[in-house]
N, C-alpha and C positions, 0 to 999 in steps of 0.2 A: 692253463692260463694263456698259453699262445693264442693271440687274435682275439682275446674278450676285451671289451672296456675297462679303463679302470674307474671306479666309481668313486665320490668322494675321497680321490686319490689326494693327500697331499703332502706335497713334497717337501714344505717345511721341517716333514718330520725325521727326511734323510737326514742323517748327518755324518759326513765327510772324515773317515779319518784326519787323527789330529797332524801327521809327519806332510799329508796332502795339502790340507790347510796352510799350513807353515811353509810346503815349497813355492805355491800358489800365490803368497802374499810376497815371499823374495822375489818371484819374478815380476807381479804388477805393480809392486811400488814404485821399483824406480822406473815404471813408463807413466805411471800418472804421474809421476812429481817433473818428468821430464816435458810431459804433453798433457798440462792440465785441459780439462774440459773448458772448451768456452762458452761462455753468456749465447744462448739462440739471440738472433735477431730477427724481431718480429719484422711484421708488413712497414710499420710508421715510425721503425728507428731507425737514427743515423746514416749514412753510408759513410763509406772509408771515403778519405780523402785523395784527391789526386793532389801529385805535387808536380812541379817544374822539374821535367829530366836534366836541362839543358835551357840555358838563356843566349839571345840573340842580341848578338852587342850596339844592333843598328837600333833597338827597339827601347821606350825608355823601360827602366827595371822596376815592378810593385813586389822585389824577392821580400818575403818576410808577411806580405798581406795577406787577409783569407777571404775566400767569396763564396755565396753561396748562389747554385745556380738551381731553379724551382723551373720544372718544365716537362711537361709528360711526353714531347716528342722528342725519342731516344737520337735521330739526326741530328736538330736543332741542338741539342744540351751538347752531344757533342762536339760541334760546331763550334758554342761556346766557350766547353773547354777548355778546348784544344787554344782558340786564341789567348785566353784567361791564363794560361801555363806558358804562351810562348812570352808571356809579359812577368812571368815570376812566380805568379800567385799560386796560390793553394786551395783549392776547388773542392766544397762539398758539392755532392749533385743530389738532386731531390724530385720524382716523377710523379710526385701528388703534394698537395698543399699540404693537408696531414703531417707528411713525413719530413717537407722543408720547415714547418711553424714547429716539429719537436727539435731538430736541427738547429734550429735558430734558438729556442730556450735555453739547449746546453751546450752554445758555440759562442767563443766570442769572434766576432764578423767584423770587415771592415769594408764589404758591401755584400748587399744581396739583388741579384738578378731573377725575376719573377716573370711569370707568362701570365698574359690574362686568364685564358680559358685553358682550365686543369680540368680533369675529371670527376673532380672531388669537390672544388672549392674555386670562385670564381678570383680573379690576379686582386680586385678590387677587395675584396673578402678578406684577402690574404696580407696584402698593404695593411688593412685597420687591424687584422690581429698582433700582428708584428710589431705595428705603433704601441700597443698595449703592453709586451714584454720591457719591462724595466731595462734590460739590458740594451734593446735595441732599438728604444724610443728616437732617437737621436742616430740611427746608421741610416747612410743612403742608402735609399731603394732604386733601383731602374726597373723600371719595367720596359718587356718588351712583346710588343705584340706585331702580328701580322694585319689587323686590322686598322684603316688609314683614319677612321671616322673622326671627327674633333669631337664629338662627343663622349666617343669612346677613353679617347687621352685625356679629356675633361675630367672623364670619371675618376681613373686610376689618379692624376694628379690629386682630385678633390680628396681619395682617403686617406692620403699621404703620401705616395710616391713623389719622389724627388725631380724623378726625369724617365719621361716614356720615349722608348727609341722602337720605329718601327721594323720590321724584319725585312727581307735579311741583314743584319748589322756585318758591317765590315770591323774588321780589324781598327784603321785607321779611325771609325766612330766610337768602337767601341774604348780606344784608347783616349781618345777628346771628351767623351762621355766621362770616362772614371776620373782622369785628372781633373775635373771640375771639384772633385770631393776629396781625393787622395794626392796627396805629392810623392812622387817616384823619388825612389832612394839614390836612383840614377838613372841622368836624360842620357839620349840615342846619341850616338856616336855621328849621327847622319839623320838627316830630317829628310827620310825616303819612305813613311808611311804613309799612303793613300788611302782613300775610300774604295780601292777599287781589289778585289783581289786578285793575284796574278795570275793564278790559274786552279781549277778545279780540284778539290781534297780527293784523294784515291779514298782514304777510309769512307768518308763522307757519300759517295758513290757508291761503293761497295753495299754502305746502309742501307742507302736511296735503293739499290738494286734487289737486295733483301727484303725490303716492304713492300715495293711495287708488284706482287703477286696479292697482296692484302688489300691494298688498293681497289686492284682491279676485281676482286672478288666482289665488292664493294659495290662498286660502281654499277657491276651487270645486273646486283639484284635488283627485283622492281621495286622502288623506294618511294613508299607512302609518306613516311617520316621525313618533313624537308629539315627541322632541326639535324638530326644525325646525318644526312647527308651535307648539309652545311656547312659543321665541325669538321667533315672528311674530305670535305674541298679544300676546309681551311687548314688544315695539318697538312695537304699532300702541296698545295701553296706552299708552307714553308720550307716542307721537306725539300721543296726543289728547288729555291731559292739557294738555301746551302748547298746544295750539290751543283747550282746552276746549269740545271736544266731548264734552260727556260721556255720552249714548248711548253713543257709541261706545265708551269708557274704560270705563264701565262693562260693556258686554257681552265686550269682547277682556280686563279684569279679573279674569272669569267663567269663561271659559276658560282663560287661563292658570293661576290658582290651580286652578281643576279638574286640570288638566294635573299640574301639580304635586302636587297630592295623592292622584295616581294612581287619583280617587275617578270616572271614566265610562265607561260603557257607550259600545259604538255606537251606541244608539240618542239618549243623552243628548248624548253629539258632535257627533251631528249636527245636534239641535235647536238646540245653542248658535252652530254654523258659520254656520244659518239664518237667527238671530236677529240674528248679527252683519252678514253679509251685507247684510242688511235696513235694518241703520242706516248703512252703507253708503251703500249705493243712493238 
């Protein structure tokens, strides 16, 4: 029998002494009863929430509210966050429209923060489906996009959003932005919030310094596709806007609105790919 196949083997038909069985079952009950099995989480459920470690007594306090933040670049939502918790709240984060509109069905929200251009589903898309959920007909939406156009802000306001803030949002905006809808459970000790940040996020960087090899992958290949390459001026735009690298924001700025305004050559394409490249590297 050594080393033959076994054919139509089946093994239903072993059956396990009965004292084996019995030791078998004392030992694994009490680890399932202690570590039941959990629910998988598909691609377009929920994510776990972030909460507030720690509140800043200069800052006014939203401790007790929830927001959701809808946004496929992992910098930016970040970004987000992080000022979203230094203010109190309680943060779901969502990287496709998908997974922020099931988020939003079984949350209750007292704002949601949405990107125009997700991967999945456009910010505008996402506004009118959102108006549609009974529960959140009536929550402010912000939108925030990196794109300056008044046509664009047109848009998003027209499906409903409340208020479009362009990228990168400071702290101090994003704070005058939400107290338009929500009142803080308690004001700042010290009216020392600005629009301007003080200095540079180390996480935020570190992100920034993580993508920028994807980037630049990007950028060398020779790109027929000016949508896609459009999209990836416009995410590496905002990715460096929160990290305030602004070389870089400025030259992926350059490109993208070129792109958009359908105003280059090949040869003028290529000098910008170049230049971008360069601040880069």
């Amino acid at each position: 029998m050594r080393g033959r196949p076994l054919n139509n083997f089946d093994w239903a038909q072993i059956t396990l002494p009965l004292f084996i069985r019995q030791r078998a079952l004392q030992t694994l009950l009490p680890r399932i009863a202690q570590h039941p099995p959990q629910s998988r989480q598909t691609k377009n459920s929920p994510a776990k929430p972030t909460h507030a470690s720690s509140l800043n007594p200069n800052l006014p306090s939203f401790l007790g509210r929830t927001a959701l933040v809808i946004d496929d670049d992992r910098i930016y939502q970040a970004h987000l966050m992080s000022l979203l918790t230094q203010i109190g709240m309680t943060v779901y984060p969502a990287a496709e429209g998908k997974t922020g509109l099931n988020t939003a069905e079984q949350t209750d929200l007292d704002i949601i923060l949405t990107d125009m251009h997700l991967p999945d589903i456009l910010g505008t898309g996402i506004v009118r489906m959102l108006r549609k959920q009974e529960r959140h007909k009536d929550t402010p939406i912000i939108a925030i996009t990196a794109n300056v156009q008044t046509q664009v802000h047109q848009s998003l306001l027209g499906a409903g959003a409340d208020m479009v803030l362009t990228k990168p949002t400071s702290l101090g905006e994003l704070i005058n932005a939400i107290s338009q809808f929500l009142q803080p459970i308690a004001p700042a000790l010290t009216q020392t919030v600005t629009g301007d940040s003080p200095e540079p996020d180390r996480v935020l960087n570190a992100l920034l310094c993580d993508e920028l090899p994807i980037y630049y992958r990007g950028l060398s290949l020779p790109q027929d596709d000016l949508v896609a390459l459009w999209q990836l001026a416009h995410k590496l735009r905002g990715a460096a806007a929160c990290s305030q690298a602004k070389k870089i924001q400025a030259y992926a700025g350059e490109l993208e609105d070129s792109l958009l305004g359908n105003t280059l050559d090949e040869t003028r394409l290529a000098q910008l790919k170049t230049v971008l490249l360069q601040a880069i590297e």
